[in-house]
GUMITI-547572 format. One record per residue (C-alpha): x, y, z. Coordinates in steps of 0.05 Angstrom, whole numbers, plus 32768, in hexadecimal, padded with zeros to 4 digits. Last residue first. Layout:
<sevex c1="X" c2="Y" c3="Z"/>
...
This chain:
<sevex c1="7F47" c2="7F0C" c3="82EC"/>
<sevex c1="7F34" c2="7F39" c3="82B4"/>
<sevex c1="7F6A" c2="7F45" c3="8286"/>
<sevex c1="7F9D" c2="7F7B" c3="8296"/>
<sevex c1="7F96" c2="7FC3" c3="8269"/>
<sevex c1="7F8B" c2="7FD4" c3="8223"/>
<sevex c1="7F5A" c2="800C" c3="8204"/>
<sevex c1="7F73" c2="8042" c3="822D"/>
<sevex c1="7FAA" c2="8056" c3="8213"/>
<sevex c1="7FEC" c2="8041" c3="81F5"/>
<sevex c1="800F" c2="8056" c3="81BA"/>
<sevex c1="8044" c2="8023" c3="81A0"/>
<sevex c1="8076" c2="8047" c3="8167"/>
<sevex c1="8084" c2="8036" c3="812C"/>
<sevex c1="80CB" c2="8042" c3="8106"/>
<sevex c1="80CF" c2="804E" c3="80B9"/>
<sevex c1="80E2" c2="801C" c3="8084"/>
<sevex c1="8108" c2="802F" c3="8044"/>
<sevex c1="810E" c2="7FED" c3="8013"/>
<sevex c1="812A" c2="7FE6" c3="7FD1"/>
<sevex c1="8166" c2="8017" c3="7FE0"/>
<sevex c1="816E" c2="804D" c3="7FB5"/>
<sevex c1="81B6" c2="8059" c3="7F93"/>
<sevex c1="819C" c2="8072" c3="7F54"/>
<sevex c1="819F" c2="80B9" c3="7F65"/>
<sevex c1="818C" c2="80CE" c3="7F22"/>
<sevex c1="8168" c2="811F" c3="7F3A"/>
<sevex c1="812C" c2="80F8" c3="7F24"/>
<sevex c1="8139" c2="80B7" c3="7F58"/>
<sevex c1="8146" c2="80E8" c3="7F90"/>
<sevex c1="8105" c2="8108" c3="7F84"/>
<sevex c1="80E5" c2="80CC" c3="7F82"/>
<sevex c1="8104" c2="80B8" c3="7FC6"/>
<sevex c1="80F1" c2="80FB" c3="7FE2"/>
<sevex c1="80A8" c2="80E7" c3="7FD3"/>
<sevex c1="80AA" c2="80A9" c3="7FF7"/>
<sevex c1="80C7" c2="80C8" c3="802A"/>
<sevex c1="8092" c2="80FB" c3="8033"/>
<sevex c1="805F" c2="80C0" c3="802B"/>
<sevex c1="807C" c2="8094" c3="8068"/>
<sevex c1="8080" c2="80D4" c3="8099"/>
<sevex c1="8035" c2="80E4" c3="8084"/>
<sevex c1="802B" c2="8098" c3="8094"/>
<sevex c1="8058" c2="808B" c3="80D1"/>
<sevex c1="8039" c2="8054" c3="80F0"/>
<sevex c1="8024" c2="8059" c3="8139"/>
<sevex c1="8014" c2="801E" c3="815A"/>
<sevex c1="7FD7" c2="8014" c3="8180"/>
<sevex c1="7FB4" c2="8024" c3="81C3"/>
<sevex c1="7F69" c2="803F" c3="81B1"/>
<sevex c1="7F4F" c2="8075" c3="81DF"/>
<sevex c1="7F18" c2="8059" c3="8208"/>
<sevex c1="7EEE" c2="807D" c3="81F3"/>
<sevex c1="7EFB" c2="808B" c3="81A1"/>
<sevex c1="7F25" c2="80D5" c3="819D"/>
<sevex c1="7F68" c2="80C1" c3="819A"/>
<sevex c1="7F66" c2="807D" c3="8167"/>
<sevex c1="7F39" c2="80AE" c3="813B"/>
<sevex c1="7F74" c2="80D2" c3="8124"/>
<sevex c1="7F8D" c2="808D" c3="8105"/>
<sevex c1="7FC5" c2="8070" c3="813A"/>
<sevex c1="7FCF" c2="803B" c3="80FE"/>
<sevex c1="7FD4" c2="7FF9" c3="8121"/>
<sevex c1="7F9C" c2="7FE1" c3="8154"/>
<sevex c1="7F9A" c2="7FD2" c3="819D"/>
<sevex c1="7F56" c2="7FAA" c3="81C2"/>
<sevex c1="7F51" c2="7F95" c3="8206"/>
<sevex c1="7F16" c2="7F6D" c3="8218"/>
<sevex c1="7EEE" c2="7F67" c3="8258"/>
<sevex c1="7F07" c2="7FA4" c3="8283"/>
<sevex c1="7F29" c2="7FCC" c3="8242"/>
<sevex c1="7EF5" c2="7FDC" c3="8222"/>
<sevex c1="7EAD" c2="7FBD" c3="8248"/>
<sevex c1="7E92" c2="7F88" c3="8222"/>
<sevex c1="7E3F" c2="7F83" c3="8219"/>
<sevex c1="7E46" c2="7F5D" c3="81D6"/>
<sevex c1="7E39" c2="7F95" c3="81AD"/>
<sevex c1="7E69" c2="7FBC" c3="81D3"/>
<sevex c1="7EA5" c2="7F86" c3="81B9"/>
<sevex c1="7E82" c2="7F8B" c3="8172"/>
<sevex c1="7E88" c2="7FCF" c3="816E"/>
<sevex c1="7ECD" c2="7FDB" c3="8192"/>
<sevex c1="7EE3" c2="7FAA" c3="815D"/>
<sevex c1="7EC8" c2="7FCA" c3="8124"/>
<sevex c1="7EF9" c2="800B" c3="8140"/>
<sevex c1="7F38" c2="7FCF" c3="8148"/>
<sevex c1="7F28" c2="7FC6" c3="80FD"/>
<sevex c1="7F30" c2="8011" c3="80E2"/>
<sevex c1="7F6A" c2="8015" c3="810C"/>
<sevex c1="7F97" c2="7FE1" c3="80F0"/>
<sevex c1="7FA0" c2="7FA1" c3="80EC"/>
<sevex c1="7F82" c2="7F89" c3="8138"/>
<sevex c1="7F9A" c2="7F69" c3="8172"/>
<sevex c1="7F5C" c2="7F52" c3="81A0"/>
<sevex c1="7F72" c2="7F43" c3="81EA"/>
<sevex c1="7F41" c2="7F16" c3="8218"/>
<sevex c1="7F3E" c2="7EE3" c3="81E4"/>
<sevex c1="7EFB" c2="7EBB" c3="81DF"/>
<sevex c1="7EFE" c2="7E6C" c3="81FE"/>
<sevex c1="7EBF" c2="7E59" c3="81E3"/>
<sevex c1="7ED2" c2="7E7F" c3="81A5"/>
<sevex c1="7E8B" c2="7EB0" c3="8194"/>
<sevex c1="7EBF" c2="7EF3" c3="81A9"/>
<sevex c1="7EE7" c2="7ED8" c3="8174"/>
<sevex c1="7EB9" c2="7ED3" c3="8140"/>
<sevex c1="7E9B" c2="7F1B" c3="8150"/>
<sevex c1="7EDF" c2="7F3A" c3="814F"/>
<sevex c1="7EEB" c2="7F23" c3="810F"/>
<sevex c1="7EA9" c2="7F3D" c3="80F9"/>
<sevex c1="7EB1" c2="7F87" c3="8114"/>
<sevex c1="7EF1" c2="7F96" c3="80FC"/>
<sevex c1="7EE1" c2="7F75" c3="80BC"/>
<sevex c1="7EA9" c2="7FAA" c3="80B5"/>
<sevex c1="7EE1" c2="7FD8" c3="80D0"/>
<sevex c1="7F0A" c2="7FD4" c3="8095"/>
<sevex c1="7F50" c2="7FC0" c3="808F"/>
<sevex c1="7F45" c2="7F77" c3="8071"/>
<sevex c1="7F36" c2="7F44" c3="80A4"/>
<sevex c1="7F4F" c2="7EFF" c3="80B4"/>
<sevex c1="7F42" c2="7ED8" c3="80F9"/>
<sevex c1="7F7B" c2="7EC0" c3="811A"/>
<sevex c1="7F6F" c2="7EA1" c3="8169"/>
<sevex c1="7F4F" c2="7E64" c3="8146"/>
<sevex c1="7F96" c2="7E5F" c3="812C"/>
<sevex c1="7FB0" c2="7E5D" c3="8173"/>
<sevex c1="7FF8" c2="7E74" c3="8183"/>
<sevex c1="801E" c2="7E51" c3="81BD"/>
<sevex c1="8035" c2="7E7E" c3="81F2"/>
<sevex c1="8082" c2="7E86" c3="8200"/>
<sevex c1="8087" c2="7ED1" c3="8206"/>
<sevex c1="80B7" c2="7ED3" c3="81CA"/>
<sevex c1="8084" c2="7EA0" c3="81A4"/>
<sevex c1="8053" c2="7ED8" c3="81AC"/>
<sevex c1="8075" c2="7F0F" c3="81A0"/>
<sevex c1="808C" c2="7EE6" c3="8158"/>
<sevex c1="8041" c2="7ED3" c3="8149"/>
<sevex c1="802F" c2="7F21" c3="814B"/>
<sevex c1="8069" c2="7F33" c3="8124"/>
<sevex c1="805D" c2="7F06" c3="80EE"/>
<sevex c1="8009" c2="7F19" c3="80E6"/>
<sevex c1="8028" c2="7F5F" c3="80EB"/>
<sevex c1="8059" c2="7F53" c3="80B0"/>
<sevex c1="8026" c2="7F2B" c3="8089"/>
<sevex c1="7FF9" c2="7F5C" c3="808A"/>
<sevex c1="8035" c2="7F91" c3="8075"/>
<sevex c1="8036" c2="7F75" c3="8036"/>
<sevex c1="7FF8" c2="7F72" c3="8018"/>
<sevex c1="7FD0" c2="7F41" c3="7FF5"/>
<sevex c1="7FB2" c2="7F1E" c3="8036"/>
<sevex c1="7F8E" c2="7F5A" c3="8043"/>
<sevex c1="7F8E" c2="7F69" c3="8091"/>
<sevex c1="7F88" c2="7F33" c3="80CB"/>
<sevex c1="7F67" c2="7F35" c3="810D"/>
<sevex c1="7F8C" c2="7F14" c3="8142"/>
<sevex c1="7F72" c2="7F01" c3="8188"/>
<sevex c1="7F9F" c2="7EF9" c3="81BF"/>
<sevex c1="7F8D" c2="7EC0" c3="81F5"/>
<sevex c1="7FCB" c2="7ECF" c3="8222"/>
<sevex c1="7FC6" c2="7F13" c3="823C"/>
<sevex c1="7FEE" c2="7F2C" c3="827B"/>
<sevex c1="7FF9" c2="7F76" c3="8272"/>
<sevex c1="8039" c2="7F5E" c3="8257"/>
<sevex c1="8021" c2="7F36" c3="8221"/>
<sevex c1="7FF0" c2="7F6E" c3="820D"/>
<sevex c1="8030" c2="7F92" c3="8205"/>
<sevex c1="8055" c2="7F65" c3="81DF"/>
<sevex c1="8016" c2="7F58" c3="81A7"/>
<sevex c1="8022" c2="7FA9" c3="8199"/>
<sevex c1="806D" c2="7FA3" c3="819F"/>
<sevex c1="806D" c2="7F69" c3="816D"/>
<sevex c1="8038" c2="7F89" c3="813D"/>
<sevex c1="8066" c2="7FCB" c3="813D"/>
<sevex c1="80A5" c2="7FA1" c3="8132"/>
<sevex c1="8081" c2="7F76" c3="80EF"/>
<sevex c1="8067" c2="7FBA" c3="80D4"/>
<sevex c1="80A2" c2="7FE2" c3="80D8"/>
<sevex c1="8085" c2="8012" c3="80A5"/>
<sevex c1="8086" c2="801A" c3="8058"/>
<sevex c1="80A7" c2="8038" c3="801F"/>
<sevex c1="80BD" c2="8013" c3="7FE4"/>
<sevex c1="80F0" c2="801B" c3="7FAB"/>
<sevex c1="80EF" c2="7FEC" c3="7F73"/>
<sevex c1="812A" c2="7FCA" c3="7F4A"/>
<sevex c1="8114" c2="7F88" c3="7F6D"/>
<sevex c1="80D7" c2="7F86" c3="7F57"/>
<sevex c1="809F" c2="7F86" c3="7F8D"/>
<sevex c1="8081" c2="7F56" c3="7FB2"/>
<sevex c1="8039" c2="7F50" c3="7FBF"/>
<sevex c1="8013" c2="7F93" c3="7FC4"/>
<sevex c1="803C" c2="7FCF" c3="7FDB"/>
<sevex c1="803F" c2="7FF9" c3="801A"/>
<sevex c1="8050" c2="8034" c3="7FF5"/>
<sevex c1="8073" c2="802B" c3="7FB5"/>
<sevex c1="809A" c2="805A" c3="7F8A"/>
<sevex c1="809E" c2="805C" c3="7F36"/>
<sevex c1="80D7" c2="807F" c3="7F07"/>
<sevex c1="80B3" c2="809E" c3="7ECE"/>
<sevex c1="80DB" c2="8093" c3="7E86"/>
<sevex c1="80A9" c2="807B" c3="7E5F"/>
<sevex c1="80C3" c2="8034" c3="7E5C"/>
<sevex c1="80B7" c2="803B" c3="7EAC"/>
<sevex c1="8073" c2="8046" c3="7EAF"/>
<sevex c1="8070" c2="8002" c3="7E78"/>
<sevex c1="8096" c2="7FDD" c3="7EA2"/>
<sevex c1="806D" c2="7FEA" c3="7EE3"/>
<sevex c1="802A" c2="7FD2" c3="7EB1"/>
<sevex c1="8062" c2="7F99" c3="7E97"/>
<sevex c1="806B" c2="7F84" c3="7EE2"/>
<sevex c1="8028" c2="7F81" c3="7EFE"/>
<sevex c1="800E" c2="7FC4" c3="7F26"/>
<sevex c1="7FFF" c2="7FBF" c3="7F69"/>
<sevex c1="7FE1" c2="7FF0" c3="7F96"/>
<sevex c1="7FEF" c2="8003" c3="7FE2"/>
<sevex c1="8009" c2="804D" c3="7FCC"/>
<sevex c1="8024" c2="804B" c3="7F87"/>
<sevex c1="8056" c2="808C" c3="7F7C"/>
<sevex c1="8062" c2="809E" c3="7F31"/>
<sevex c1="808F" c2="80CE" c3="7F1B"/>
<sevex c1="809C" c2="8107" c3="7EE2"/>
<sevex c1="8058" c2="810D" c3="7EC5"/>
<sevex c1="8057" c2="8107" c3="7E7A"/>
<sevex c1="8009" c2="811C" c3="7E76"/>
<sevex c1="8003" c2="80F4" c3="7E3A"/>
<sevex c1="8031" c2="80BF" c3="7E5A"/>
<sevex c1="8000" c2="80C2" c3="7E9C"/>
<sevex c1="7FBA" c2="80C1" c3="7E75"/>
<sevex c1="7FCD" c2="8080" c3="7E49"/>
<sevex c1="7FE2" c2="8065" c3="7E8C"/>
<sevex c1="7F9C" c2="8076" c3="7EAC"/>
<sevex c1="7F7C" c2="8059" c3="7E6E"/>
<sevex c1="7F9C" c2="801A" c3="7E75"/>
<sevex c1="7F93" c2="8020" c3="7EC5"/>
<sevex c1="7F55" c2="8025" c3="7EC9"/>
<sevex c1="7F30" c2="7FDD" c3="7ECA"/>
<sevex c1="7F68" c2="7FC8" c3="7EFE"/>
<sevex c1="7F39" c2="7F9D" c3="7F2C"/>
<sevex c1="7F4F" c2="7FC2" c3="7F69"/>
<sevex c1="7F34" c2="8009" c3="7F4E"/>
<sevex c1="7F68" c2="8046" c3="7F3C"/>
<sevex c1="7F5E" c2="8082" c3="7F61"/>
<sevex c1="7F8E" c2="80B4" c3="7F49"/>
<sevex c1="7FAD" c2="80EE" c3="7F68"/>
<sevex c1="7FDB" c2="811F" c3="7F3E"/>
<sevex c1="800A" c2="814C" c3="7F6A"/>
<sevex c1="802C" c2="8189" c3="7F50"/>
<sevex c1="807A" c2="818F" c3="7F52"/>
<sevex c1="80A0" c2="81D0" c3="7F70"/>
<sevex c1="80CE" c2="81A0" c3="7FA4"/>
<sevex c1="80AC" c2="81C4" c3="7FD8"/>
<sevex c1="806D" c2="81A5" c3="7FC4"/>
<sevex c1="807E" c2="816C" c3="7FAF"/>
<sevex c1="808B" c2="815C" c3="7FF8"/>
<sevex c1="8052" c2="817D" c3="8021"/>
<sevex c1="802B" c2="8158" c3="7FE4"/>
<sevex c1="8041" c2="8114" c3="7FED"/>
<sevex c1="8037" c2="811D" c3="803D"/>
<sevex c1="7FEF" c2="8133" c3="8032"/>
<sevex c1="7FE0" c2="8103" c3="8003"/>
<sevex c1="7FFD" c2="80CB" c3="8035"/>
<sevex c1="7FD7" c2="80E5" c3="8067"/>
<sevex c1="7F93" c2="80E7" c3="8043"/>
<sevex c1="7F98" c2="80A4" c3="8033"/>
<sevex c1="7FA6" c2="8080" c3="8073"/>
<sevex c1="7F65" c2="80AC" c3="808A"/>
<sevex c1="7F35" c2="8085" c3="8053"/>
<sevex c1="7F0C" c2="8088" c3="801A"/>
<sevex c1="7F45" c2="808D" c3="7FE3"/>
<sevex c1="7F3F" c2="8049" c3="7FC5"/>
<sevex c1="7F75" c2="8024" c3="7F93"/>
<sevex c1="7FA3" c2="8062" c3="7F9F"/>
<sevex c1="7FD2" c2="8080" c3="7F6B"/>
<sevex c1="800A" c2="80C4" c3="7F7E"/>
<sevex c1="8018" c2="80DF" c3="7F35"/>
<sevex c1="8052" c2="8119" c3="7F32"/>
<sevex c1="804C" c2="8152" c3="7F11"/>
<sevex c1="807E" c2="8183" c3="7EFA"/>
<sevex c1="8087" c2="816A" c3="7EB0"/>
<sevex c1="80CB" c2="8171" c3="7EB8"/>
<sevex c1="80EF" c2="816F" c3="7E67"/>
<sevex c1="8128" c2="8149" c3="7E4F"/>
<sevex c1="80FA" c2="80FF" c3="7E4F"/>
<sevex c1="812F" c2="80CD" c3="7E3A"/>
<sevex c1="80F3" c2="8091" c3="7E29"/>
<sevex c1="810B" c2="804D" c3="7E43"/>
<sevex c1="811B" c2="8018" c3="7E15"/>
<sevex c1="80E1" c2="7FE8" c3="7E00"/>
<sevex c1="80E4" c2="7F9C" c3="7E06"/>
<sevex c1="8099" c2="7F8A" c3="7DE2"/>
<sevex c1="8077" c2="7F59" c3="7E15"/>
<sevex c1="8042" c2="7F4B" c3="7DD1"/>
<sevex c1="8009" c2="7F50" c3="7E04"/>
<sevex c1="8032" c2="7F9B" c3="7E25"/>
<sevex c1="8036" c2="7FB3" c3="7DE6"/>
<sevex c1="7FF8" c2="7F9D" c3="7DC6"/>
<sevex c1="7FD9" c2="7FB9" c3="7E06"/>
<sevex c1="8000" c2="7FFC" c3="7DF7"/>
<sevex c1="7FE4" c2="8004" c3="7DB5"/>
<sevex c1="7FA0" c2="8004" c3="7DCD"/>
<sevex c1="7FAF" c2="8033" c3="7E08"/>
<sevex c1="7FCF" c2="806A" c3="7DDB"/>
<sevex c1="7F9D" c2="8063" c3="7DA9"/>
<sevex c1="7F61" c2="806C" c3="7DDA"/>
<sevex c1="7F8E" c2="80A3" c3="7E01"/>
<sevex c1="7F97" c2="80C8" c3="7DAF"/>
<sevex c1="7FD9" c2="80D3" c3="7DAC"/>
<sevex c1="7FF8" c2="811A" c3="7DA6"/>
<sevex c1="802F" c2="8105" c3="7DDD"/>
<sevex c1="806C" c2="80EC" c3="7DD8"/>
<sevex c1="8082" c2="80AA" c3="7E0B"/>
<sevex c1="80AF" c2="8086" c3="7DE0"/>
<sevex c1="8088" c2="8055" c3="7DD6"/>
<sevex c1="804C" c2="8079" c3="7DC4"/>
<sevex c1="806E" c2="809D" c3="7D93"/>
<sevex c1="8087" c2="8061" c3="7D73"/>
<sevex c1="804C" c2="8048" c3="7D6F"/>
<sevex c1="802D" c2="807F" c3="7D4B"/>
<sevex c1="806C" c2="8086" c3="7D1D"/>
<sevex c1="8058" c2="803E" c3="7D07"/>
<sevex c1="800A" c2="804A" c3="7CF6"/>
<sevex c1="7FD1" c2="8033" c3="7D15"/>
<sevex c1="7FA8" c2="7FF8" c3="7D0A"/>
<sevex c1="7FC9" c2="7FD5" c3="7D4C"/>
<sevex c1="7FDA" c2="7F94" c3="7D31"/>
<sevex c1="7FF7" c2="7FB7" c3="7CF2"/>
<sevex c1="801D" c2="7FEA" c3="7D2A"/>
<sevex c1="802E" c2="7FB0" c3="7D50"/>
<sevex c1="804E" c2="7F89" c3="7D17"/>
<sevex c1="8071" c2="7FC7" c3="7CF8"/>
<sevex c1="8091" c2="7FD4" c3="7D3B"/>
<sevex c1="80B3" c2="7F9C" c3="7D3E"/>
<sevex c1="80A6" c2="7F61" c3="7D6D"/>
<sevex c1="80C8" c2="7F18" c3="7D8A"/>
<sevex c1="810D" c2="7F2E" c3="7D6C"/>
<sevex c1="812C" c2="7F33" c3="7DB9"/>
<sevex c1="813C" c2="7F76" c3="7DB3"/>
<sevex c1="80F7" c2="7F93" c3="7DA0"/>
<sevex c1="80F4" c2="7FBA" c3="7D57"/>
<sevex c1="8100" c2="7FF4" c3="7D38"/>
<sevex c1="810E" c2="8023" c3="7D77"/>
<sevex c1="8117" c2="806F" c3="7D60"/>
């Protein structure tokens, strides 16, 4: 049993006093045993985590079976496909899938942590979500490796992520309108807070520079993967005196807002505005015109994120911080030449 933190700023005794519960209490909830009460369990681990108590991880002998997949929002087709890949996955591997939705602002995670030691689930994968480093300390003190999936900010450096080429597929993407002779190429942006934003916003400004046209911040409008901002950014551009004739947008969801606001406006798709997105969503197939965009591998992305976690529990601990997939440029009929 651990009697007290390695670095002499906590003992047990002090958190348990500070806790009102008793020593063999906390030392069950470090060590990841169960028969704690969740409201116990979670008060008790915020003195842990506010008193940055240096725990050793749990040695957990026994599979659980189940592994925890974690969303911040499940309403949407991205979603979907990464549960179904997870579960194609876990299932053949003979482990049950728990999905949480846990909300942006982080008011459930203490009690969702409290949930996942009781439950003593044998991995965690984090799709688009971030925890901060003593809430990923804390998973990990109980002895449950953690994945990412196209994470928020940067990661530790003793993490695994998954994600997809997102700086090459918003280069090929920006390329092709290029080609087809665009040169006022409007940019709508995802969330600022995630990774591959700034990937596509840096691929989109490096196609440009390749192609020798100077980028236009007026050109750049921000967004944040839904259509709503779809439909606004496209909106401010199309109100530029000189408007774009190309529209680039984050993903799917947006370039659909855009095809809004573009018919809104009396454009014809792609005769007075081309418009590509990132995703290749279901949706990208059936919308007329059929949306060109790049392809990201998403059921692809949450298979491998699941065989990484496997890899991890059978103690392959040769992972490398960073698996990217390959995307690939789909083009229909929502891009062509620019008007002349």
């Amino acid at each position: 049993m651990v009697t007290k933190q390695d670095s002499g700023r906590a003992t047990i005794g002090e958190i348990a006093r500070e806790a009102g519960v008793s020593v063999p209490t906390v030392s069950k909830v470090l060590n990841g045993h169960a028969h704690v009460a969740a409201a116990t369990r979670a008060r008790v681990e915020e003195i842990i985590a506010k008193r940055d108590y240096a725990r050793r991880p749990a040695k957990r002998s026994k599979k659980a079976g189940l592994v925890d997949l974690v969303f911040p929002g499940m309403a949407s087709e991205w979603a979907c496909e990464i549960i179904e890949g997870v579960e194609r996955v876990a299932q053949e591997a003979g482990y049950g899938t728990v999905v949480s939705s846990l909300s942006l602002d982080g008011s459930r995670i203490r009690p969702w942590l409290a949930n996942l030691a009781e439950r003593k689930s044998d991995g965690v994968i984090l799709a688009v979500y971030e925890l901060d480093s003593k809430q990923i300390q804390r998973i990990k003190a109980l002895g449950i490796p953690v994945i990412l999936i196209d994470p928020v900010g940067q990661p530790g450096p003793d993490l695994t992520t998954v994600g997809a080429a997102n700086w090459d597929g918003a280069f090929s993407a920006t390329q092709h309108l290029l080609k087809l002779g665009h040169k006022r190429i409007g940019m709508i942006g995802g969330r600022e807070d995630l990774q591959c934003s700034g990937a596509r916003e840096d691929g989109y400004l490096a196609a440009l520079r390749r192609a020798g046209v100077d980028a236009d911040s007026s050109l750049m409008v921000p967004g944040d993967f839904s259509t709503e901002s779809g439909a606004r950014g496209t909106e401010t551009l199309l109100a530029l005196d000189n408007r774009p004739t190309a529209i680039f947008t984050g993903n799917d969801a947006q370039a659909l807002g855009a095809y809004r606001a573009a018919r809104s406006a009396g454009l014809r798709i792609p005769e007075d505005l081309s418009i590509i997105g990132f995703d290749d969503i279901p949706a990208a197939e059936w919308i007329e015109p059929g949306l060109t965009t790049v392809r990201q591998p998403v059921v692809q992305m949450a298979e491998t994120a699941m065989r990484a976690l496997l890899r991890h529990l059978e103690g392959d601990e040769e992972l490398p911080q960073r698996i990217e997939l390959g995307t690939e440029l789909v083009v229909r009929g929502s891009t062509a030449s620019p008007a002349t």
